[in-house]
N, C-alpha and C positions, 0 to 999 in steps of 0.2 A: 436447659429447661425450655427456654423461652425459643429456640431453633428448632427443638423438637415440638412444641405445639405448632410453628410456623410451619415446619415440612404437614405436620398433620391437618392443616386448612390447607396447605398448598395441594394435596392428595384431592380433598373433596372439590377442589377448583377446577383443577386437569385431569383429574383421575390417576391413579396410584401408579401406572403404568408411566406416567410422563414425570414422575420425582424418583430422581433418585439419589438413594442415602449415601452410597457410596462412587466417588466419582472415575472409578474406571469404568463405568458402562454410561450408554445412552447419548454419548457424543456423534456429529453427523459424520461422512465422509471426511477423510483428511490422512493425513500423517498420522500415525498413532490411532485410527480410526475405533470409534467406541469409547474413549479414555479422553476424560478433560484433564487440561494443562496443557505448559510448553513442550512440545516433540524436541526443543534444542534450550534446553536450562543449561545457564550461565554458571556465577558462581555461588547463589541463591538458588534453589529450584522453590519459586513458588507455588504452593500447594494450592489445587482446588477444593472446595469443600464442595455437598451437596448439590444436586444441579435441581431445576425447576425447569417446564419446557411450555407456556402455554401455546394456543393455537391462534386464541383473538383476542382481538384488541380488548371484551370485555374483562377475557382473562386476566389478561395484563394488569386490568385497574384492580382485579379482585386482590391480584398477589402484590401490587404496589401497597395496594392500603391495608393488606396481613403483614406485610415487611413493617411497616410502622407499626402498627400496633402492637410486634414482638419484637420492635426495634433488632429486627435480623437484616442487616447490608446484603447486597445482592450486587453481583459483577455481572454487564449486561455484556452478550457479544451476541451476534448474530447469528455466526456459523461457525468462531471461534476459528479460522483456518488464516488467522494474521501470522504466517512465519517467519518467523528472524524477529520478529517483537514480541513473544511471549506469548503466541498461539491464545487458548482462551485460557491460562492462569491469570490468576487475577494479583492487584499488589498485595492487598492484605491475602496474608496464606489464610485458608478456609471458608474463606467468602463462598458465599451460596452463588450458583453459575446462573444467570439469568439466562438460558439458551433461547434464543427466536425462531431456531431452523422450521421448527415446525410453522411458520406464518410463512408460507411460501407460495401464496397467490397472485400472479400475474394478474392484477388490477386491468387495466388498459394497454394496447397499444396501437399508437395514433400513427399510421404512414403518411398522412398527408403533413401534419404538422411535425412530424420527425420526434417520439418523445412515449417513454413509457411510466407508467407509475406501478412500483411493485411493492411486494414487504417483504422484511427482512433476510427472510429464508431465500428467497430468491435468488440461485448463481445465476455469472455470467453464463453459463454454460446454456442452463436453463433457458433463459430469454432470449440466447440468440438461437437455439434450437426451437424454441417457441416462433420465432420468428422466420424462421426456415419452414415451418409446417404452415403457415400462413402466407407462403411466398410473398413476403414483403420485403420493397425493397428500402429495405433501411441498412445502416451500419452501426453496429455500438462498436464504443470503444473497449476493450479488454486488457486488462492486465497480466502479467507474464503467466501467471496459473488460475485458470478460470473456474475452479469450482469453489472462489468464493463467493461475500456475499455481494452484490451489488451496491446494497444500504451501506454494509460495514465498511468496505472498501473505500465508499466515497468520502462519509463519516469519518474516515482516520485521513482522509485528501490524497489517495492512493491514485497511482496515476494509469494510464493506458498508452497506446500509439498508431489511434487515428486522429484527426484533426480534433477531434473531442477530448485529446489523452488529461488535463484535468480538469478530473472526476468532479472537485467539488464545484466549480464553475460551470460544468452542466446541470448540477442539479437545481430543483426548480419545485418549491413546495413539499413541506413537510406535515406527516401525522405525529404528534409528539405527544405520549404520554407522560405529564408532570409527575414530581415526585411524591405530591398527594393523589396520585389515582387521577385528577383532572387530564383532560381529552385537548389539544390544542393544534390547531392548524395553522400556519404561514403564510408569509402572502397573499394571494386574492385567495386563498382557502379557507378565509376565517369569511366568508360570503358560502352559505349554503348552499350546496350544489353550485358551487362556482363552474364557469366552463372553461377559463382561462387560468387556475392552482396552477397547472404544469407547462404554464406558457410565457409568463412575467412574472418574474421572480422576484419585485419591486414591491409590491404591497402598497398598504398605506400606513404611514406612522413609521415607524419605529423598525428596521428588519433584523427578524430574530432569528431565523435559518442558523447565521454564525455560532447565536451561542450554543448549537447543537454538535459541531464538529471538533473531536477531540476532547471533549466535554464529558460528566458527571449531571446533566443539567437536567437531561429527560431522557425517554427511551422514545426511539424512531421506529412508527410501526407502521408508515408509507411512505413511498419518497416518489416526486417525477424526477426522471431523467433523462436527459436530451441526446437524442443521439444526430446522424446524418441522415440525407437521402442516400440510399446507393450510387456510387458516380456512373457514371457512361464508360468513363476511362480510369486509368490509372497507372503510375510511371514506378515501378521500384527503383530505389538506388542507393547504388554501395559503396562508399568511398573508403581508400586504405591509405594512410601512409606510412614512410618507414621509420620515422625515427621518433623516439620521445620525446624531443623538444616539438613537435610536426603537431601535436595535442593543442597549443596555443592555438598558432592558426587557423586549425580547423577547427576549433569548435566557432572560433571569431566569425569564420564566416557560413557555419551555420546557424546562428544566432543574429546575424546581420540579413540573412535572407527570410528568416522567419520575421524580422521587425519590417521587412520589405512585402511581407505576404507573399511573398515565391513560395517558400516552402511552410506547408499549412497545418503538419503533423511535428509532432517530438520529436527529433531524431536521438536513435541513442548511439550511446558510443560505448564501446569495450577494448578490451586492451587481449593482447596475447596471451597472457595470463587466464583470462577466461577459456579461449580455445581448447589451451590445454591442461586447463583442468575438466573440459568437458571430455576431451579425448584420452585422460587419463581413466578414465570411468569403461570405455567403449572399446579406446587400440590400446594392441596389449603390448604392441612397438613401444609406443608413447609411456605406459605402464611400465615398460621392463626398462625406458630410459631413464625414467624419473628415480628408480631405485627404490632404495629405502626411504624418498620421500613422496612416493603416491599415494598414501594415506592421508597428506597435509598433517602430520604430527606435527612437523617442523617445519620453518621458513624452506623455500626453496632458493639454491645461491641465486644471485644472476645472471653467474657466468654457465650454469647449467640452463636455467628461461633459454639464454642466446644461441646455446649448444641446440636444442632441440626447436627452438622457432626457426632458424637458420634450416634445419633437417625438415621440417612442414612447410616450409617458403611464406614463411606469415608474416605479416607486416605489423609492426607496432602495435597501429590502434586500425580499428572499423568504426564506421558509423553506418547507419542505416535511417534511411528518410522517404518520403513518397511523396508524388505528386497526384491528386484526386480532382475529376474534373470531367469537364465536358471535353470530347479527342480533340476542339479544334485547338485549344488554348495548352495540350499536350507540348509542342516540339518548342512551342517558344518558350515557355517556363523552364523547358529542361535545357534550351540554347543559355537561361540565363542563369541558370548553377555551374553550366560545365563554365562559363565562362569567368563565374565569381572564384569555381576553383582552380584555375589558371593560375591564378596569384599565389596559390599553396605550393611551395615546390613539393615537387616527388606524389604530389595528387594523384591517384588511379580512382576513376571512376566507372562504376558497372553500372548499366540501365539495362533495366526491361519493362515495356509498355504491353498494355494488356487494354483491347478496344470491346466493347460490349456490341453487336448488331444493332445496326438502324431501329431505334425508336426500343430497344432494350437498355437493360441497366445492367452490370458487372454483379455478379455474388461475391463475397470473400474467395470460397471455396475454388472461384474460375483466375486468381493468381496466384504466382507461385508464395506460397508462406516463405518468411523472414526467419532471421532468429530469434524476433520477439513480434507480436499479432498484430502487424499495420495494419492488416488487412481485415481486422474485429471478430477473427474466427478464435473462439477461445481453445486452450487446453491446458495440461499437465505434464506434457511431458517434463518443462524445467524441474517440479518437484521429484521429479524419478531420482534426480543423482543426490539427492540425499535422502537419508534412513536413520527413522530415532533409536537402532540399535546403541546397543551398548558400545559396542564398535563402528558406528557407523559415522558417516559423515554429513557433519551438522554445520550451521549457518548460523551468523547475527549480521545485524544492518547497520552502520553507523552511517547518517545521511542529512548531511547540512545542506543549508540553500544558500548557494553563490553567485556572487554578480557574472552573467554572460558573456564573458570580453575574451575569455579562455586565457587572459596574462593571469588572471587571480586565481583562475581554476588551476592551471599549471603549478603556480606557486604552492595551493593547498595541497596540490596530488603529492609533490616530491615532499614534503614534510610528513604528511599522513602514513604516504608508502613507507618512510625511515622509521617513523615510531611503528607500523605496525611491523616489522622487520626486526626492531628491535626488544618487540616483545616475542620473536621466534615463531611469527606469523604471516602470514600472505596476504596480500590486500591484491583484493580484484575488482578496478575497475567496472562500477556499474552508471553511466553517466546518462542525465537525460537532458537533453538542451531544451531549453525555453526561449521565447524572444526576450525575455527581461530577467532572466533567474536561469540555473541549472540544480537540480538536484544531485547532488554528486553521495553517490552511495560509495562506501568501500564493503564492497561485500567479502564477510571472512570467512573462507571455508576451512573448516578443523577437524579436526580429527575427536571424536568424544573426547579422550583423552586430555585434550585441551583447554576444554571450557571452566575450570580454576583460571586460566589467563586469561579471560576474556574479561575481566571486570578491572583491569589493571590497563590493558591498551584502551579498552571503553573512555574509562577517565582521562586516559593523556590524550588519546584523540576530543575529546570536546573541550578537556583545559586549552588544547594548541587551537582548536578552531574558534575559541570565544575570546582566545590575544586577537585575532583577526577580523570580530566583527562578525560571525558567523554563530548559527542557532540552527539545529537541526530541527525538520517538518515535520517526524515522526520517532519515537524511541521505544525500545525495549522496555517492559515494564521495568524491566532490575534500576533503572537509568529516568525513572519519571520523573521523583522528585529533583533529581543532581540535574537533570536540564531545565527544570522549572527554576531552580534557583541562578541560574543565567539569564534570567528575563528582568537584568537589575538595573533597569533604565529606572530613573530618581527614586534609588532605593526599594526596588521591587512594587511597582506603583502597581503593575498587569496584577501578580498575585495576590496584595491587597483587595484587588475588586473583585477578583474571582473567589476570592475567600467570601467576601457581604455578599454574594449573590446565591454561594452555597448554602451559608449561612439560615438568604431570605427564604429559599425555594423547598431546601431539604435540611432543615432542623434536626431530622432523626440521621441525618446519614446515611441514606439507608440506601441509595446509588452509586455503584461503583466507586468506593472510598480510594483517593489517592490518582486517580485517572489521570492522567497529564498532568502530576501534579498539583491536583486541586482536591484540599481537603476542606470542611468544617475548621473552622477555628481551634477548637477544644482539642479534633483530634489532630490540627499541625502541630500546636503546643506539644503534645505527648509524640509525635515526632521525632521533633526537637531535642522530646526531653526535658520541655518546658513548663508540664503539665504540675497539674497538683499531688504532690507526693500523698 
């Protein structure tokens, strides 16, 4: 009763054209495109309920403060296009979809000061083509598939791979609608018509940005974000080596050149396993070797990987990294990688430099694209090789943050790889180096058919990574609570407090219940289990 009078204020707010009742329609671009929920449901498929879509920010406060007062929860997502995390299902099944996509106004962008402020709806795609018809020279940074959202992206700490690649460490000033309807700004944005919001991310007092990322806390309905200038120059480069143990070293010392400021971008790293899973999709050689396992129903042997890497001439692992910059500070920076990777045996290194004309600057578009967007040109192709078919080929992320020395990494990969192997699955190396952390993804590609297993290697990979010290930076909704309760430094002290804050801000619940783990008290009790019979 009380959902139904909610959708019918929501109607008079946005107009009847932007609610809708039932959630196969009205969703933006994506996977699955039209249809809210996950394109790759686990061994739950969480159900959407209802969606809601305002356009402005006064919106937003009308249906924040009708969510309260028909105490109907609402699951916020931007553009909903998070895959391998539960797309925009929400944890509680039926929750009303707070969609944003429609707030898709390019606020500002500043080329002198390097930095844009947008809202929600906003893709990468969007802003850098915005930015292309403005011929400015700037660079954002992008993530592997650019028509998300910008906000959401950053918001979940989603990374990219220009020197900008994390996300949330560019951002700079928030519009955040409270879970009473209240209006609240960040940093020097809480100063009317501030001219410096999206320039110092410092404030004064207290800096609350944080409690917005991965959170239940408010809805984000502007964000700055910082991007580069355009370089003059820019140096690709590819390093390969051959053997699995060869993974230590190299990441060691790309993590040692990044803490050096040589190298200024993520590099990432992939293994053979990727190659040829993508080339299973494309050559039909590679198709017809793989057999009856190029669907990924099942693990693929090893001695079959070795048969067919060996037939592609592929090496282990790749990395890929760049140098950006002014041409004169080109040939030295890249005399002092080749020379750091001396020390790797069996190191292949590939360069290509790319010079802009006197008193010009480089576009993305004028060097050669990577396997993933150094160069800040967004797209889609990585989405293409999977399909939310019934039979089709789907993804999950399992992705903890590791110390940068590549002995520790090493160690997590060979343990990770056996358990996922031994749930009769593949794990494909998705690595991204940091100067002080690496985000190490095991990305599992499966075959539909699969995904009953994936809730059983899920749990052994984060029981085996939390013997080690390790918390993954992002998870699957099916998987919010089970890594929230590894945050058990003196007896779960973090979700005690995010509990009192939930508590102080949103009484009715009525934001994204369950988000990262973070419930209302009343409703972790019934959780639990705990609740009042």
């Amino acid at each position: 009763m009380q959902l139904e009078e909610f959708l019918t204020a929501a109607e008079a707010i946005v107009g009847s054209e932007h609610v809708s009742r039932d959630p196969s329609t009205g969703a933006p671009q994506g996977l699955g495109a039209g249809a809210y929920g996950d394109p790759f449901p686990l061994g739950h498929r969480h159900s959407a309920g209802p969606a809601v879509r305002p356009e402005t920010v006064d919106q937003v406060r009308e249906l924040v403060r009708a969510a309260n007062k028909f105490k109907v929860p609402m699951w916020t997502v931007s553009r909903g296009n998070n895959l391998g995390y539960g797309g925009s299902a929400p944890v509680v099944d039926g929750t009303v979809i707070f969609d944003l996509h429609r707030m898709n106004k390019i606020i500002e962008i500043n080329e002198e000061y390097a930095y844009a402020i947008v809202e929600p709806g906003v893709t990468f795609i969007e802003l850098y083509e915005e930015i292309q018809r403005r011929k400015l020279n700037l660079w954002i940074s992008v993530p592997a598939i650019g028509w998300g959202s910008v906000i959401g992206n950053t918001l979940d700490r989603g990374i990219g791979y220009t020197q900008d690649a994390a996300h949330y460490k560019q951002q700079c000033g928030m519009e955040v609608v409270l879970p009473d309807g209240d209006l609240l700004r960040t940093g020097m944005g809480v100063v009317q018509d501030s001219k410096v919001w999206p320039l110092y991310s410092g404030g004064f007092g207290p800096g609350l940005d944080g409690l917005f990322f991965q959170s239940n806390y408010g809805i984000v309905t502007k964000m700055g974000i910082q991007c580069s200038p355009a370089p003059e120059a820019y140096t690709r480069i590819i390093v390969e080596v051959p053997e699995e143990a060869d993974l230590a070293p190299m990441v060691g010392a790309m993590s040692d050149l990044m803490r050096r400021r040589i190298v200024t971008n993520s590099p990432h790293v992939f293994g053979r396993m990727t190659v040829i899973s993508g080339a299973a999709r494309s050559n039909p050689e590679v198709a017809a070797a793989l057999g009856e396992y190029a669907n990924f129903a099942h693990h693929i042997p090893d001695e079959l990987v070795e048969k067919i890497s060996t037939a592609m001439g592929l090496p282990f692992w790749t990395a890929g990294f760049a140098l950006y910059g002014p041409p004169e500070t080109q040939a030295g920076l890249l005399e002092a990688v080749k020379r750091r990777f001396k020390q790797v045996k069996g190191a292949k290194l590939t360069t290509e430099t790319f010079t802009a004309a006197p008193g010009e600057y480089l576009r993305g578009e004028d060097v050669t694209p990577d396997f993933l967007p150094q160069n800040g040109v967004p797209g889609i192709d990585h989405a293409m090789v999977f399909s939310p078919k019934e039979d089709g080929l789907w993804h999950n992320c399992f992705s903890p943050v590791l110390p940068p020395s590549g002995r520790e990494l090493y160690e997590w990969y060979l343990r990770a790889k056996k358990i996922t192997a031994d749930h009769d699955l593949n794990f494909l190396a998705d690595l991204h180096v940091f100067d002080r952390y690496i985000i190490a993804i095991n990305l599992i590609m499966f075959h539909s058919s699969c995904s009953s297993r994936l809730n059983d290697v899920q749990y052994a990979l984060m029981d085996d990574s939390h013997k080690l010290g390790y918390l993954e930076y992002r998870t699957h909704i099916s998987f919010m609570d089970a890594t929230g309760a590894h945050q058990d430094f003196n007896n779960g002290a973090f979700g005690r407090f995010t509990t009192l804050l939930k508590d102080a801000i949103d009484k009715n619940g009525i934001l994204s219940p369950g988000k990262s783990g973070i419930w209302n008290a009343t409703a972790k009790l019934e959780r639990l289990g705990l609740g009042e019979k």
